[in-house]
N, C-alpha and C positions, 0 to 999 in steps of 0.2 A: 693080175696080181696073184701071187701064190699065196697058201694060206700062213705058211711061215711070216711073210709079210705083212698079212692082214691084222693076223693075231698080234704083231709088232706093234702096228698101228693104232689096235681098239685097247691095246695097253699102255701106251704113249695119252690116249686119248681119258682115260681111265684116272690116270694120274699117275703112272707105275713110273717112276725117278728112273727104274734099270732101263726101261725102253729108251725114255729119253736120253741117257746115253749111249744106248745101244745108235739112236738114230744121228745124234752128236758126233760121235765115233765114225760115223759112214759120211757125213754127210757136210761140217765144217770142212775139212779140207777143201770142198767146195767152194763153201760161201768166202772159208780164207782166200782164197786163190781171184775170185771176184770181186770181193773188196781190195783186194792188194792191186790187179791191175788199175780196177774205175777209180782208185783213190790214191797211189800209187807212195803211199804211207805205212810202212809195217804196223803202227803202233795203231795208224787208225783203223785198220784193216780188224785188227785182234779187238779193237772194241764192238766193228761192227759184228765181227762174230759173235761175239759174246752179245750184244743186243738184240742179235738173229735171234739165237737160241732160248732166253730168253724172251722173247717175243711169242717165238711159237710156241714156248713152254705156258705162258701167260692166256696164250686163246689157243689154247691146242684143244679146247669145246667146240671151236671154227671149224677145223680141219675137215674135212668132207673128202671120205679115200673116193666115192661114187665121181666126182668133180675133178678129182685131178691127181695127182701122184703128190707126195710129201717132197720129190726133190724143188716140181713146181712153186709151192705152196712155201718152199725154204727162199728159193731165189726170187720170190716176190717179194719175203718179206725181208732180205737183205737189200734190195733196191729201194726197199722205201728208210731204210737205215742210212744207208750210202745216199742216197738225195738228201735227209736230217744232216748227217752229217756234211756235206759239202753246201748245206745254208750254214749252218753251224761257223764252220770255216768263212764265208763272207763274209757272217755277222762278225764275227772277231778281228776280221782284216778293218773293215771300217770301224770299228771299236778301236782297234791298236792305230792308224790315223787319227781318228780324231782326238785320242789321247796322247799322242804324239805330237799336235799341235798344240796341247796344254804343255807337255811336258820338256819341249824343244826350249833349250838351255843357250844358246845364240841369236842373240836380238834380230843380229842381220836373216838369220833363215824365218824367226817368228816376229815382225817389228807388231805386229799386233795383238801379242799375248804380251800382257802386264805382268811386272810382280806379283802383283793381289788374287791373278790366274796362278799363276807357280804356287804360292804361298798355299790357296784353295785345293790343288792338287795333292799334294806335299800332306796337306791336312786330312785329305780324303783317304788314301793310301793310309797313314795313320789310323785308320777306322779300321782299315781287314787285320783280317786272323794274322797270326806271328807266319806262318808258313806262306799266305797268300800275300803279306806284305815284301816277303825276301822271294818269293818267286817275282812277282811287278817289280820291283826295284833291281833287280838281275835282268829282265826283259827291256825295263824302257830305259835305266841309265847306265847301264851296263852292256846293253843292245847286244845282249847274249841269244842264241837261237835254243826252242826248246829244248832241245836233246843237248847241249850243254848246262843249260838249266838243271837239268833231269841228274847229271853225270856230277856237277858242283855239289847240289843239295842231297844227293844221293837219292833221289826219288824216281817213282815210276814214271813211265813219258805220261802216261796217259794222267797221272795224278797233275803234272805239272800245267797240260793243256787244260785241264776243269777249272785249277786255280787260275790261270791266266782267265778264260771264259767267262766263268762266275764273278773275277774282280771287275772286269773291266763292264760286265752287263752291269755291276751294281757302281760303280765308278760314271759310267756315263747317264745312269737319272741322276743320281746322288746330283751329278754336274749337272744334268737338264735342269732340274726343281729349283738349283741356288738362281742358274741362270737366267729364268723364267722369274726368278723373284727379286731379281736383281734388278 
């Protein structure tokens, strides 16, 4: 390591905001280019970058240049970004199922979801924000795809996938708790 570098580094380390762009600047292109294949998501790609840098802006007191290089120390910690993320994405996949068996509108595909299920759903959805009730309501009865979502409401992708995320993690206790009390 040259010292131009070092001195990069024990100012990144420091708290110096220009390094960490200065290493931002060098070194996303990277982590973009990594999360865009392993994920293979533009939108989720730009998050994990942004959680990269962020991350290592957050323990950049960690960083130890004697242990390894900053580019190491970046694609570590976009892998564990990119793994959050793609549980993230399962959790949501089985969340958007299982609310879809609540929310499934033909007796013949659901004969074991009741009205008083529909009714319950209907009611819960009613409980989110103005913004996270017209995104759910565009997803599951409208069975629109994110980025249509995104392109309707004029919202960011990534805004649209937290509201989907967020509804539906507080939609399915909200449904565990009645159901367990039922």
């Amino acid at each position: 390591m040259d010292d131009d570098e070092r001195e990069l580094y024990d100012r990144f380390r420091a708290g110096d905001e220009r390094a960490l762009e200065q290493i931002y600047r060098r070194w996303s292109p990277i982590v973009f280019t990594l999360a865009l294949r392993l994920l293979g998501d533009r939108g989720d790609a730009e998050d994990v970058t942004q959680k990269t840098f962020v991350s290592a802006w957050t323990s950049r007191a960690s960083y130890d240049p004697e242990k390894g290089k900053i580019s190491t120390w970046l694609v570590t910690i976009t892998r564990r970004r990119i793994a959050d993320t793609l549980e993230a994405r399962r959790r949501v996949r089985e969340l958007q199922e299982q609310l879809q068996r609540f929310a499934a509108a033909d007796e013949a595909t659901a004969p074991d979801i009741d009205l008083g299920d529909r009714l319950l759903l209907a009611d819960e959805i009613d409980q989110l924000e103005p913004d996270a009730q017209r995104v759910v309501r565009l997803a599951f009865y409208d069975d629109l795809t994110h980025q249509q979502i995104a392109t309707r409401l004029d919202m960011p992708l990534g805004t649209v996938k937290s509201h989907i995320r967020r509804s539906l993690t507080r939609l399915r206790s909200r449904l565990e708790v009645r159901h367990v009390a039922s």
